[in-house]
C-alpha positions in Angstrom: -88.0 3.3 -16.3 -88.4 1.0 -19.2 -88.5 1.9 -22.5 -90.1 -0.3 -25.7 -86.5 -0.7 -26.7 -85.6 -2.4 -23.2 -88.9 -4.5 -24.2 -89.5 -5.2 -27.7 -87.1 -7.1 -29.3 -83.9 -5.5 -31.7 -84.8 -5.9 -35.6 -83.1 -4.3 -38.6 -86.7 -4.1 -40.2 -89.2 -2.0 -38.3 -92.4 -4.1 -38.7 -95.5 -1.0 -39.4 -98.9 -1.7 -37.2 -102.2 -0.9 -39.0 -104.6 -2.2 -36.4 -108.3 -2.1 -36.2 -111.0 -2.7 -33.4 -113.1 -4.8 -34.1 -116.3 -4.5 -31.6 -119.7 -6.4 -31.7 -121.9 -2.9 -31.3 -123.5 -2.7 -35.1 -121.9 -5.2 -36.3 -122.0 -9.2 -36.4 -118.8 -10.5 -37.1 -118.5 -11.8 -33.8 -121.4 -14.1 -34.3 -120.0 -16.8 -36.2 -116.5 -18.5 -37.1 -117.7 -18.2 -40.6 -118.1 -14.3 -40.0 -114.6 -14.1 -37.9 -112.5 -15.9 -40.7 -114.2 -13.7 -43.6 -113.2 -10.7 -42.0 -109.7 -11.5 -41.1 -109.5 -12.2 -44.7 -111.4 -8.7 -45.7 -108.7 -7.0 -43.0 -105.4 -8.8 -44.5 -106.9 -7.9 -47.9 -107.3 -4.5 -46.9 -104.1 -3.6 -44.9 -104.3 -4.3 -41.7 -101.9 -6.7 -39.8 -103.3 -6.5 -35.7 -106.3 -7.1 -34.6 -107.9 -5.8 -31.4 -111.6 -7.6 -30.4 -113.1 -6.3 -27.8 -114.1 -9.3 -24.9 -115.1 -7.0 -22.0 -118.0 -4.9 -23.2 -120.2 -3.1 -20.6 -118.7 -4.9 -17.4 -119.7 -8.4 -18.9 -117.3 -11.1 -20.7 -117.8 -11.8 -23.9 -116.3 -15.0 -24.1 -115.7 -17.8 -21.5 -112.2 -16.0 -19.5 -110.2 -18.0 -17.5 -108.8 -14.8 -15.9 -112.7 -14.1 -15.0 -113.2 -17.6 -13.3 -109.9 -17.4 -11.4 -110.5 -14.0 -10.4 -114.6 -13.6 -9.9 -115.3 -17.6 -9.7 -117.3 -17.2 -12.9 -116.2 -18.3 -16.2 -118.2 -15.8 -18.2 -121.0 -12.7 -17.1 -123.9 -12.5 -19.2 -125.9 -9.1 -19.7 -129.6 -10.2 -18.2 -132.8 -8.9 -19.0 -132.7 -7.6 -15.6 -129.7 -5.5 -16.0 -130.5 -4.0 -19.2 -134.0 -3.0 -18.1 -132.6 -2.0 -15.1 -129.7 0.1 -16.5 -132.1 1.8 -18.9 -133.9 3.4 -15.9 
């Protein structure tokens, strides 16, 4: 069994994570580059060091995936208007 000393490399310094997720439900930094780069500033400013986005929301992509196309043959999944009428049944 590995351990994450057989995996993560040997430092003297031990390197502390304060990590955030950063979602697109309520919020609309995911909307623009503009937005992206203000709040990576805003999270550096504030403390935090990793960021985790979230690019698989509901069972859809979020972004164009080449894992998705080689995989599914699709490149991205939308949300239609279709699904979310008919998941609000």
């Amino acid at each position: 069994m590995l351990t994450k000393f057989d995996i993560l490399p040997q430092t003297k310094k031990s390197m502390k994570l304060h990590g955030i997720w950063l979602t697109n439900v309520d919020s609309k930094v995911l909307h623009s580059r503009d937005n992206i780069a203000e709040a990576m500033d805003f999270f550096a400013e504030t403390g935090f060091n990793v960021v985790f986005p979230i690019v698989w929301n509901k069972v859809f992509t979020l972004y164009p995936s080449q894992l998705m196309q080689a995989t599914f043959g699709r490149e991205i999944e939308t949300i239609s208007t279709e699904t979310v009428i008919h998941s609000q049944k």
